[in-house]
C-alpha positions, 0 to 999 in steps of 0.5 A: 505485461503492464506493471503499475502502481497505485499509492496514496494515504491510509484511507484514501481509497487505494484499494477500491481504486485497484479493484475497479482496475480489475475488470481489465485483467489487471493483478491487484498486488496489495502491498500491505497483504505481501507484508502480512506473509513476510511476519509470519512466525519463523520468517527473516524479516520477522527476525530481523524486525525483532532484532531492531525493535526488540522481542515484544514486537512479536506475538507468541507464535512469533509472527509479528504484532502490527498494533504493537509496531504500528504504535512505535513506528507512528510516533518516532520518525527515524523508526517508521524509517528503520522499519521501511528500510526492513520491510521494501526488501523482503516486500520487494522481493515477495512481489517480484515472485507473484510477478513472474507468476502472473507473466508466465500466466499471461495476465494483461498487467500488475497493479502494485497497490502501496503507500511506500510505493514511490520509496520502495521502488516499486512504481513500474511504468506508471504512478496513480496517485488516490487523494481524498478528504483528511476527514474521509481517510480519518473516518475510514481508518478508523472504522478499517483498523478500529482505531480512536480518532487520536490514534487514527490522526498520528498514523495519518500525520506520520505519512508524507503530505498528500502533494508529495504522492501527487507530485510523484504521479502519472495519473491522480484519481479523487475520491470522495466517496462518489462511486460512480465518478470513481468508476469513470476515473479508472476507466479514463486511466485504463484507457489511456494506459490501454488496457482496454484493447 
């Protein structure tokens, strides 16, 4: 089974450009979805996030607020670092369960969709990096997340620059809003990655 990942900014598209790939018989393994499951109430990381930033980064269920985290982590550094530290391991650890799940199933390749893909060590044998506009990814976040322009530009801001995702890929797929231009950039990559056999 091929494992690959797919990285890029908030809003550059990463997860269109993971479903495409899903017509080859790849698994979509969404990063961000794999870390909603590991703050649920009563889990370790959600303790330990608690633990580093304090109770009221919990809900009363105590599952963990992402808005409440997300507005620490995206305006201090050193805490969106701390908080990565946490969570790649539990993530990582979640995702190596699906992927043994999906071998023993037969499935053709695992696709890891992350922004932390490169630091997590996730990456596999392949890195695809999804450039778009800073517009574009502004505008798409903030109608995802329904985030203000000035909370939308922080969280893009505190991501690393969009030539470190590229300088760190295989294959680097534009997305400017053309779907049909997306859809030949996949299967150019699923190609060469031959999943079209």
């Amino acid at each position: 089974m091929l494992r690959f990942g797919i990285t890029g900014k908030s809003g550059a598209g990463k997860s269109t450009v993971a479903q495409l790939f899903e017509k080859y018989g790849v698994v979509h393994v969404d990063a961000d979805k794999v870390a909603h499951s590991i703050y649920e109430p009563g889990t370790p990381c959600a303790a330990e996030i608690a633990a580093h930033f304090g109770p009221s980064v919990l809900l009363p269920d105590g599952s963990v607020d992402r808005r409440s985290l997300s507005a620490i982590v995206f305006s201090d550094a050193a805490q969106l670092e701390a908080l990565s530290a946490i969570t790649h391991r539990y993530v990582g650890e979640a995702i190596a369960q699906i992927e043994q799940r999906e071998r023993a199933a037969g499935a053709k390749g695992l696709l890891i969709d992350a922004i932390a893909l490169i630091e997590s060590g996730q990456k596999g044998a392949a890195v695809i990096a999804v450039t778009a506009p800073y517009e574009v990814m502004l505008s798409r976040i903030m109608a995802r997340d329904g985030l203000s322009e000035a909370e939308a530009r922080r969280r893009l801001d505190a991501q690393k620059e969009e030539d470190f995702f590229v300088s760190h890929a295989d294959y680097v797929i534009v997305n400017n809003g053309d779907a049909g231009t997306l859809e030949q950039q996949v299967d150019v990559i699923a190609r060469q990655l031959g999943l079209c056999q």
